[in-house]
C-alpha positions as CSV (number, residue, x, y, z in Angstrom):
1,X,-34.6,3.6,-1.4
2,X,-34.7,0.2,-3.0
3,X,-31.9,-2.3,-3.6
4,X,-30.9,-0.8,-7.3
5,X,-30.7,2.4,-5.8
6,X,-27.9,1.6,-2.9
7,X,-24.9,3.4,-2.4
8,X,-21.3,2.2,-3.0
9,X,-18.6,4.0,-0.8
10,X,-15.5,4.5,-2.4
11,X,-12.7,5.2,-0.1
12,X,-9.9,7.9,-1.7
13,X,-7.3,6.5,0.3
14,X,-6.3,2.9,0.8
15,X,-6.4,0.6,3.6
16,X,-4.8,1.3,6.6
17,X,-3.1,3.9,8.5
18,X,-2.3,7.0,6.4
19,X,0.7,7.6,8.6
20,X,2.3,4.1,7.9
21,X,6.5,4.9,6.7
22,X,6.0,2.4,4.2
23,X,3.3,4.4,2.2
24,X,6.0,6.9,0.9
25,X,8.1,3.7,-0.4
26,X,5.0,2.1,-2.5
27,X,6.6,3.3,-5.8
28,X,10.2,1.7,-5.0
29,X,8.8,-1.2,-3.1
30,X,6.7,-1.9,-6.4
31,X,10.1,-1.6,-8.7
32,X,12.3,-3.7,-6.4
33,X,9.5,-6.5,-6.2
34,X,9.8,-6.4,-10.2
35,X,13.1,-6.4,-10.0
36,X,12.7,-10.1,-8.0
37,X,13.4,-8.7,-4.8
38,X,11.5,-10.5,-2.0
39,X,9.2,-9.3,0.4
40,X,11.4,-10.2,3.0
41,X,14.3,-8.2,1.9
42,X,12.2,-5.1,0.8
43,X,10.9,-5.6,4.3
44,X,14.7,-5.5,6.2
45,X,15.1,-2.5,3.9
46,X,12.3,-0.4,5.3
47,X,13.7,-1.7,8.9
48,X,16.7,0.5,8.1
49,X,15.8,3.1,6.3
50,X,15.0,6.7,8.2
């Protein structure tokens, strides 16, 4: 194998633990920050939530 032929790996998953709570927010996290909601307060959120 040369240098043109080396292989990428693409991970399916991202970085991180897979069992992280947050993971099964991303979609509302993403809509409150473009709502102007702060890290910070999306963070206390999560702190809360079950």
């Amino acid at each position: 194998m040369n240098r043109n032929d080396a292989i990428k790996l693409v991970p399916s998953e991202p970085p991180g633990r897979n069992s992280r709570k947050e993971r099964r927010f991303a979609p509302e996290m993403r809509a409150l920050r473009a709502q102007g909601y702060t890290f910070e307060a999306i963070r206390l959120a999560l702190a809360f939530s079950p």
